[in-house]
C-alpha positions in Angstrom: 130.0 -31.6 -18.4 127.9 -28.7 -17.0 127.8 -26.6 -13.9 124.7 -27.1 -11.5 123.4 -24.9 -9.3 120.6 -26.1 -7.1 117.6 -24.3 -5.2 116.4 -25.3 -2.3 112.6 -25.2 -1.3 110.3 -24.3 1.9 111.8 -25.5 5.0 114.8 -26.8 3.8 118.1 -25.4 3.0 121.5 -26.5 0.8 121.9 -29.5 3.0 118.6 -31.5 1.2 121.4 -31.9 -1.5 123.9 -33.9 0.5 123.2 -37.4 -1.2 122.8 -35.9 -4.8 126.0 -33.9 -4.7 128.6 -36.3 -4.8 126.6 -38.1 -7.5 126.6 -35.8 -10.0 130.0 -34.9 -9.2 131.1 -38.6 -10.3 129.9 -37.7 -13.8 132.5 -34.9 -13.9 129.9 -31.7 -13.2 130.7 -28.5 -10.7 128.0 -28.5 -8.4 127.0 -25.3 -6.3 124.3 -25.8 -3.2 123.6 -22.7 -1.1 121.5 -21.8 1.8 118.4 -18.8 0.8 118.1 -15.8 2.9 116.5 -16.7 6.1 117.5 -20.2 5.9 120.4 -22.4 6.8 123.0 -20.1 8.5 121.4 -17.0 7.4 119.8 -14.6 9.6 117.8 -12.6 7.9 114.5 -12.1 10.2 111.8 -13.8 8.4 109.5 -10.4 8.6 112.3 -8.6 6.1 112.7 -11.6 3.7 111.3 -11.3 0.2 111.5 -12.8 -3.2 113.7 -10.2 -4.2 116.4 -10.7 -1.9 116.0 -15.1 -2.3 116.5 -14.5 -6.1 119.3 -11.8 -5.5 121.0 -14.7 -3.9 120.5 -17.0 -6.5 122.3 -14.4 -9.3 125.1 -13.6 -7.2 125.5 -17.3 -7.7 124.7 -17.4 -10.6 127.1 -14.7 -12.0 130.0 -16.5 -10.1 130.3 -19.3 -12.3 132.7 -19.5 -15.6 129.7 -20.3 -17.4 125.8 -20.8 -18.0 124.1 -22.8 -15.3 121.7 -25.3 -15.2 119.4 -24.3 -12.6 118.1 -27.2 -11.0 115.0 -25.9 -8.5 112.9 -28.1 -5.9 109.6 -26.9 -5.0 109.1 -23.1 -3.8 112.6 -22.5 -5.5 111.0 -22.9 -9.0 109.9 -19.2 -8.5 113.5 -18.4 -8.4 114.7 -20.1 -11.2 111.8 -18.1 -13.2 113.0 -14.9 -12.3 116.8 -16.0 -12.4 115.7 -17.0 -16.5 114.0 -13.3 -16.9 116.7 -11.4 -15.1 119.7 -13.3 -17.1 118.3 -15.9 -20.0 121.9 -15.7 -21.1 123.4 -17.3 -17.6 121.2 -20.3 -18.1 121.8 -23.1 -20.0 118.5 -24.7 -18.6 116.0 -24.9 -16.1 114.6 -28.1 -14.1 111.9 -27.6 -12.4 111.7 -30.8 -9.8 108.1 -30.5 -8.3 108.7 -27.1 -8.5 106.2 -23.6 -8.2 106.1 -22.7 -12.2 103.9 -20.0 -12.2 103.0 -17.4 -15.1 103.5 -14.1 -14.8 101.9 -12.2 -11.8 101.2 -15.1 -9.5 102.6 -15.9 -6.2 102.5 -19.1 -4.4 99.8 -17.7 -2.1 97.9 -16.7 -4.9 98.2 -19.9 -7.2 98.9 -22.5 -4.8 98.6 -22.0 -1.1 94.7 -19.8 -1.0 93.6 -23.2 -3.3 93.0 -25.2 -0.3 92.9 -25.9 3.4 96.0 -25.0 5.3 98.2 -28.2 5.4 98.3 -29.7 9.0 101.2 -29.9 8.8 102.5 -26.3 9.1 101.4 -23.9 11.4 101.7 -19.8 11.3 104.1 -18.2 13.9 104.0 -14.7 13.0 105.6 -13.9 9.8 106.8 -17.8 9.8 105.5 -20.9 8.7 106.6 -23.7 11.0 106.3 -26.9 11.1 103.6 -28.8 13.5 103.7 -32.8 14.5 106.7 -34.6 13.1 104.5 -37.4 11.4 102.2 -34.7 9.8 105.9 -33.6 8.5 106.9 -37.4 7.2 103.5 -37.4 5.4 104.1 -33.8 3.7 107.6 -33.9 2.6 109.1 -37.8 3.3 106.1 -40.3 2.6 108.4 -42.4 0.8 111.3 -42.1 2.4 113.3 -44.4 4.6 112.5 -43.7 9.1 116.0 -42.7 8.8 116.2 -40.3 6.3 112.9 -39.0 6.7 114.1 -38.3 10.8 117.1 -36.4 9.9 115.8 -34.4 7.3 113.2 -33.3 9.7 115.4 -32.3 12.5 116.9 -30.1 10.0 113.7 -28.1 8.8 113.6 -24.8 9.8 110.8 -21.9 9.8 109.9 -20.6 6.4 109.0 -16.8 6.0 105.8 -15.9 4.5 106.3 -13.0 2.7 108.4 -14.4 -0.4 105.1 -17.1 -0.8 102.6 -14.0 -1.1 105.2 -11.7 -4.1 104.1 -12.3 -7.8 106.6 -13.8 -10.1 107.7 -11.6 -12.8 108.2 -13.2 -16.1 108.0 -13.0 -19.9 108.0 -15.1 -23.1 110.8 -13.0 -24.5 113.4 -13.9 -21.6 111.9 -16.4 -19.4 110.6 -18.3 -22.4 113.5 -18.5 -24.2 115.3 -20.6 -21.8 114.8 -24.6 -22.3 113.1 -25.6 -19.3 112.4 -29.6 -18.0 110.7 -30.6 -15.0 110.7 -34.3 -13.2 107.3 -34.7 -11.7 106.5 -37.3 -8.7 103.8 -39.1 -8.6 103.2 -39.9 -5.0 104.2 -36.4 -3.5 101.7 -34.7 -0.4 103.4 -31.2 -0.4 103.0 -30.5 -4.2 100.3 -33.0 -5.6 100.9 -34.9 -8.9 97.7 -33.1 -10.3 99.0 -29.9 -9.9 102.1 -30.9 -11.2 100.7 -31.5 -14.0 98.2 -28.6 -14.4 101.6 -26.1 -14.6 103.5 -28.6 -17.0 100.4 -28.1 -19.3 100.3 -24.3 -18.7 103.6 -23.3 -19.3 105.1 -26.7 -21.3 108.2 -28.4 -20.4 110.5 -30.8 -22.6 110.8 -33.3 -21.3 108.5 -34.1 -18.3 109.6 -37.3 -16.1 108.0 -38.9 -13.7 109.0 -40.7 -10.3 107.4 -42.7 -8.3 108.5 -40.8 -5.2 107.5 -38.4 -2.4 107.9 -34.7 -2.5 111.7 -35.5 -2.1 113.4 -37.6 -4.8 117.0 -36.4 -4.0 116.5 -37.8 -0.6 114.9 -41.3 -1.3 115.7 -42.1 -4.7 118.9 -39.8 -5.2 120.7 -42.3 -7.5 118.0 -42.3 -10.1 117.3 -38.6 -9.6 120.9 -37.5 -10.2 120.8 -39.8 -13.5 117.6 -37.9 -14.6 119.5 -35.1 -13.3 123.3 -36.1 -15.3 120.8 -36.6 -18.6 118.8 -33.7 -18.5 122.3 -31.3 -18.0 124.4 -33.1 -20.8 
């Protein structure tokens, strides 16, 4: 079986995990969940964090384990696994991208994603945070599809995101970056990162293979025992 590291995204921290964990475990994996800088337990102020220091975090992970990684990343953490495959395509087994940022080289978040559109109601600026704004507006964003009582506790747990990682280009090349296999399990009903433009980075940079679910932005939260098969399948 494989080790599994897995990446966080905005807001959230290693605890998103909780249900998946155990799951994959079952199958006979090692599974690694961490907390990025400025997240979780960490208290980096959210004015000093940058890209550099959440995919510093990720290789000193990443270098830990007895072996290559597959580098599972949820949303704004597909800008680390991109980097983590340039910096050390020979630490990576594989990458899977779950409605993840996969950007091409010298965009940011900002850049490709966030500057596209209106600002989403449900986040607000505080400084050099992004926080969240009405709990609904949250449920709608991140949890449309998931159980009152998951969706509840996962947003008690949210925190403030910083902004600067979001507005720092990803660095990446076909040599290193490209050479690592790279999957990614799109959902279909998801208001944080819409199916669309899912899609429209699948067909940029290609993936094999591309899976659908018919969840939220959070699979691993409201369907975690079909994610961790997609998961188990995808890492064998």
């Amino acid at each position: 079986m494989a080790t599994i590291v897995l990446v966080h995204g905005h807001m959230h921290g290693a605890w998103c995990w909780e249900k998946v964990v155990p799951l994959l475990e079952a199958k006979g994996h090692k599974v690694v969940a961490f907390d990025l800088p400025a997240r979780g337990g960490d208290n980096t102020a959210h004015d000093a964090a940058s890209l550099e220091q959440f995919v510093k975090a990720a290789e000193r992970v990443v270098r830990a384990q007895a072996e290559p990684v597959v580098l599972v990343g949820h949303s704004a953490g597909g800008t680390i696994l991109s980097e983590i495959a340039e910096r050390m395509p020979e630490r990576v087994a594989r990458l899977i991208y779950v409605a993840a940022m996969l950007l091409p080289d010298g965009e940011s978040i900002f850049s490709a994603f966030v500057s596209k559109g209106p600002m989403d109601p449900a986040l607000a600026i505080d400084g050099a945070s992004a926080v969240k704004t009405e709990d609904h507006l949250v449920r709608r964003r991140f949890y449309n599809t998931s159980s009152d009582a998951d969706a509840a506790l996962a947003i008690e747990k949210l925190c403030a995101e910083p902004i600067p990682p979001m507005t720092q280009p990803v660095r990446v090349t076909a040599e290193r970056f490209g050479s690592v296999s790279r999957a990614f399990i799109q959902t279909r009903f998801d208001n944080a990162v819409p199916i669309d433009a899912q899609a429209a980075m699948c067909a940029a940079l290609p993936c094999d293979p591309v899976i659908v679910m018919d969840t939220d932005h959070s699979p691993f939260l409201c369907a975690p025992q079909e994610f961790a098969a997609h998961i188990h399948a995808l890492a064998r």
